[in-house]
C-alpha positions as CSV (number, residue, x, y, z in Angstrom):
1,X,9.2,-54.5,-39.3
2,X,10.1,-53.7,-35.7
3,X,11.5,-50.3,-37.0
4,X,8.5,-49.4,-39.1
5,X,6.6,-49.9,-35.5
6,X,8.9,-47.6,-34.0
7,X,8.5,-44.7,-36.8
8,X,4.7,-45.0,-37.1
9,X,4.7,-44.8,-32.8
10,X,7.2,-41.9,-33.1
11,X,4.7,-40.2,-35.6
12,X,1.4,-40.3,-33.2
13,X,3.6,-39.0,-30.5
14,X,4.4,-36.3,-32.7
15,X,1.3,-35.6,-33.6
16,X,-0.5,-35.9,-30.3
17,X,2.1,-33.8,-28.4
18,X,1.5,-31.2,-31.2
19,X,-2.1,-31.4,-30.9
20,X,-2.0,-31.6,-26.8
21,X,0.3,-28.3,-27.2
22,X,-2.4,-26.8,-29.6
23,X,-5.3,-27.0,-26.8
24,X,-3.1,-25.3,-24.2
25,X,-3.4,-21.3,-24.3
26,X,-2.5,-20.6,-21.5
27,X,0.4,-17.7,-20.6
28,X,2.5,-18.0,-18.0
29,X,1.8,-15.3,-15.4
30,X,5.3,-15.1,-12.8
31,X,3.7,-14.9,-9.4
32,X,6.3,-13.1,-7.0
33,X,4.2,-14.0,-3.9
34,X,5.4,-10.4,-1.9
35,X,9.1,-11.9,-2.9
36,X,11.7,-9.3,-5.7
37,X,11.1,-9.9,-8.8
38,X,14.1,-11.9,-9.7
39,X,13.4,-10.3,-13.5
40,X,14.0,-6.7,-12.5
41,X,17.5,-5.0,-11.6
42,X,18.9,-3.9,-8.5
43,X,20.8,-0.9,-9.9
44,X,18.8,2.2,-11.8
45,X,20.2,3.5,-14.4
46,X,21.7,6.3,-12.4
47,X,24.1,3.9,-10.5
48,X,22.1,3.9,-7.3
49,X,21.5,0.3,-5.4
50,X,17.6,-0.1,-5.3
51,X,15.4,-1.2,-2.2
52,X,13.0,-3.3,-4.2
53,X,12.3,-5.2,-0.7
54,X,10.4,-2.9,1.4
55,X,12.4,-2.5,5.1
56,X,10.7,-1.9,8.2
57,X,12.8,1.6,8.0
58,X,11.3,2.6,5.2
59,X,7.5,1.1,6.1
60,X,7.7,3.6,8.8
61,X,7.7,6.6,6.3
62,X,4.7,7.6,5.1
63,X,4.3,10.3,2.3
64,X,1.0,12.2,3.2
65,X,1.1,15.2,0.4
66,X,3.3,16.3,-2.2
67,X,3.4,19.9,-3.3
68,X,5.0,20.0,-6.9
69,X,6.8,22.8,-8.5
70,X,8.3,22.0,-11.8
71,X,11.0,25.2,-11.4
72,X,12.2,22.9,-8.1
73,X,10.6,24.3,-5.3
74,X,9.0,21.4,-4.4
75,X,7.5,20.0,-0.8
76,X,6.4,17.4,1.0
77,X,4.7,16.4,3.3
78,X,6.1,12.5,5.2
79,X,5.1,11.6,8.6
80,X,3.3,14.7,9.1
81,X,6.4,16.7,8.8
82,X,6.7,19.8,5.6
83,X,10.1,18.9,4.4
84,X,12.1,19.8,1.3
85,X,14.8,18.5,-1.0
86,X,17.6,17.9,1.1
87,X,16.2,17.7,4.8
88,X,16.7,14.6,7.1
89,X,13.9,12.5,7.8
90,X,15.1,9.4,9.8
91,X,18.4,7.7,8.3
92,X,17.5,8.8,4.9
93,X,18.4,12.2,2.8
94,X,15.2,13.3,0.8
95,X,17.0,13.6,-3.0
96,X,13.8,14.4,-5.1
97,X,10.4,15.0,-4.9
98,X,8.3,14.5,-8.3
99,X,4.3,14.4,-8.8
100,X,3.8,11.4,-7.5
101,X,6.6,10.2,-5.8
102,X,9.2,11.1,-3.5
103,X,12.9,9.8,-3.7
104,X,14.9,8.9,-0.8
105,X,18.7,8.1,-0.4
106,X,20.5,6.4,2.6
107,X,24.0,5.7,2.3
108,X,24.0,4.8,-2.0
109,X,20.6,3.0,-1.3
110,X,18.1,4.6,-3.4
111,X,14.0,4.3,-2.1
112,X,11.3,5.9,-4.0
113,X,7.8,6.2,-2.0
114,X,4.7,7.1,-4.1
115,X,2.4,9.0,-3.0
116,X,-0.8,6.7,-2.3
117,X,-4.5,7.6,-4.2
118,X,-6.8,9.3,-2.1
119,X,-3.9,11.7,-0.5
């Protein structure tokens, strides 16, 4: 008797847990709240360590224009300053410059800035 009870009370908890989880469509969203991603890597696929944390260093550095060439003759304009592949700006070596973006290296620390909309 006692373990009929106990089956018929494990089937309604079966069945209303599988109901309950029927009425609940909602996705998980991951909010990072300004934190890293814990999800995403912290080497590209080049080998290079990403800054996925933004540094005051690299807050500092703002990229105003970007002047692309696809054959590599590329500018751009950060801070107010014209510079090329391979110039100096602050502690960081400018590495690439692409349509959007702008890639920056300091020590094997690799920073891409993107250029914002309405530059």
């Amino acid at each position: 008797m006692i373990k009929n009870l106990f089956i018929i009370i494990g089937c309604i908890l079966i069945f209303v847990s599988f109901i309950y989880a029927q009425t609940q469509t909602e996705s998980f969203v991951y909010d990072s709240k300004g934190k890293r991603d814990p999800f995403l890597s912290l080497v590209s696929p080049e080998g290079f360590l990403l800054n996925l944390a933004s540094s005051s260093e690299t807050s500092e550095l703002s990229v105003e224009g970007i002047i692309y060439d696809s054959r590599g003759k590329s500018y751009a304009i950060i801070n107010s300053e014209v510079v090329k592949p391979g110039d100096i700006i602050g502690k960081f070596e400018l590495i690439s410059i692409e349509k959007n973006k702008v890639i920056l290296i300091k020590d094997t620390e690799r920073i891409e800035i993107e250029l914002k909309e309405g530059n």
